[in-house]
C-alpha positions as CSV (number, residue, x, y, z in Angstrom):
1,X,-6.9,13.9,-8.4
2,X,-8.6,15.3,-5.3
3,X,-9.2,14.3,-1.8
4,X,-12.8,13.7,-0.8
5,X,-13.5,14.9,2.5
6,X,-17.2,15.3,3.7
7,X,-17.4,18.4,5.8
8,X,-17.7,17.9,9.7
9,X,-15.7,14.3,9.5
10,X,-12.4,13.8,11.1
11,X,-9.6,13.8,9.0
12,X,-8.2,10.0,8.7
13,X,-4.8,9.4,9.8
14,X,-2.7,7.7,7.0
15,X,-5.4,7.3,4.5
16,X,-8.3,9.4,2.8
17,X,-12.0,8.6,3.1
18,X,-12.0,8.9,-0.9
19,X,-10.2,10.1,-4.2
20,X,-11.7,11.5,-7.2
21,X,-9.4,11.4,-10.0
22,X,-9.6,10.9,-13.9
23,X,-7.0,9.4,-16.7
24,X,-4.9,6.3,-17.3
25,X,-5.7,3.8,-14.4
26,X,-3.1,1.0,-13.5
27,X,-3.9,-1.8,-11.6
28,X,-0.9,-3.7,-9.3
29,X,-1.5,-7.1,-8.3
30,X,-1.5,-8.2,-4.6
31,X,2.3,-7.5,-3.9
32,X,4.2,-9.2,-1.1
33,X,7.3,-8.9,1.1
34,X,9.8,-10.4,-1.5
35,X,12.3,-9.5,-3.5
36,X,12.4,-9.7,-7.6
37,X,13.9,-13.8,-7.4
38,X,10.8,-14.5,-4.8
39,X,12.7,-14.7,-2.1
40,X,10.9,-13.5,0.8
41,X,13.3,-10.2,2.8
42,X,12.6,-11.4,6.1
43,X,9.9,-12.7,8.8
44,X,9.6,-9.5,10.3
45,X,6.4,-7.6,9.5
46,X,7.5,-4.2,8.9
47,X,10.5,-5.0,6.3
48,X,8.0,-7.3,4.4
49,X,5.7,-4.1,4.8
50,X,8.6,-1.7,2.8
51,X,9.2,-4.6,0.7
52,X,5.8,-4.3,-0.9
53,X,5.6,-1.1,-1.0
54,X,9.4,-1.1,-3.1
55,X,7.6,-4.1,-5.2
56,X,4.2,-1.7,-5.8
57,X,6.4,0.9,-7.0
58,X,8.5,-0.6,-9.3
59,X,6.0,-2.2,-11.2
60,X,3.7,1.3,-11.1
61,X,7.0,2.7,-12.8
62,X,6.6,0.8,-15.6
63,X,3.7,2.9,-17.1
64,X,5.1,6.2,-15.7
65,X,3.3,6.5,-12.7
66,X,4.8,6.9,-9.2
67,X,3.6,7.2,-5.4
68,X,1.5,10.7,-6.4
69,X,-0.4,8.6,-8.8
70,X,-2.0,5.8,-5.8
71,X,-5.5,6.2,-5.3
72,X,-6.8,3.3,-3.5
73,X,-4.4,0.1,-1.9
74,X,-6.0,-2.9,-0.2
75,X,-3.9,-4.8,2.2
76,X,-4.5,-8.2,3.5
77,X,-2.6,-9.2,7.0
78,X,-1.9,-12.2,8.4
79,X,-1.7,-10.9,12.1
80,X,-3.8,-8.0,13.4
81,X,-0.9,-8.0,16.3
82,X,2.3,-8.3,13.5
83,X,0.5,-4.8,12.3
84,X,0.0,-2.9,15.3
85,X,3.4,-3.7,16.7
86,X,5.1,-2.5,13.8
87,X,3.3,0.4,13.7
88,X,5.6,2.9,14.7
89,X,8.1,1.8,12.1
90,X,5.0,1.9,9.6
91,X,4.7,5.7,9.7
92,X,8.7,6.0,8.8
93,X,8.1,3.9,6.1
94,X,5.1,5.0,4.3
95,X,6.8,8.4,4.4
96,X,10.2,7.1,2.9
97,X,8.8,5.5,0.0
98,X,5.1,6.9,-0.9
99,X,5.7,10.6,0.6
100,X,2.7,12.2,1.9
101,X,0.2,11.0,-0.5
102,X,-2.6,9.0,1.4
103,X,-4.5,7.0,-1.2
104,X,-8.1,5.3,-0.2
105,X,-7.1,2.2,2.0
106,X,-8.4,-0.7,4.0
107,X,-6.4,-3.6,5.4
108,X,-8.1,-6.8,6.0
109,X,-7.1,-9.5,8.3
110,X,-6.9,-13.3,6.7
111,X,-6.3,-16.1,8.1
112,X,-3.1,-16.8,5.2
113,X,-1.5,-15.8,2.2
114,X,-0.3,-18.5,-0.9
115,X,2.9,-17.5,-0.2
116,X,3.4,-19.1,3.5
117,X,5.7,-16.4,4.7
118,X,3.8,-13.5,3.4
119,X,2.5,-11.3,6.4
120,X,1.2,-8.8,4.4
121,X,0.0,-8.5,0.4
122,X,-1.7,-5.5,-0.8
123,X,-3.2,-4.6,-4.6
124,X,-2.6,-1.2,-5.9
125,X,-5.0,1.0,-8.0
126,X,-3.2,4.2,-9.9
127,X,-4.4,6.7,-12.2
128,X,-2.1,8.9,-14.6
129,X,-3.7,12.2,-15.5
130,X,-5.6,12.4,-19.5
């Protein structure tokens, strides 16, 4: 897997412009903030934010893969202010649980989730080297 950084662009902050990578790919439906007896960890939006990252990485665990292996995440918010006010915790977050790997991203803002408490759901694509 490799980084794809056109020469002369800015470096992205907490994301990469691309990936290039080649092997086993898992897909991770749209996760949300709650826990494994769908019970949603709190109204606040960055513990349902950690919750879904804890909920992409168990389920990538079941084929073997881990944070190192997340090459693209799409996130869908329910409050472009929820996000930016939690975004100092954010940082702490990302780093606790998917280290310093920054997969292709982009976060969408809708107007609501199925699940009415959701905040935040994001879809995970991994690949496992051949």
């Amino acid at each position: 897997m490799a980084v794809l950084q056109p020469p002369g662009w800015p470096r992205p902050k907490g994301y990469s412009n691309g990936i290039v990578a080649r092997g086993r790919t898992v897909f991770v439906a749209g996760q949300i903030g709650w826990d494994e007896t769908e019970t949603v960890v709190s109204d606040d939006f960055a513990d349902q934010f950690r919750q879904v990252l804890v909920n992409t990485l168990t389920v990538l665990a079941e084929a073997g893969a881990g944070p190192e292996h997340v090459v693209r995440m799409t996130g869908y918010l329910t409050d472009r202010e929820d996000y930016l006010a939690a975004g100092p915790k954010l940082g702490a977050i990302w780093k606790s649980c998917m280290g310093r790997n920054y997969p292709a991203m982009a976060f969408v803002i809708v107007e609501g989730l199925v699940e009415p408490r959701a905040k935040v759901e994001i879809e995970t694509t991994a690949v496992l080297p051949d």
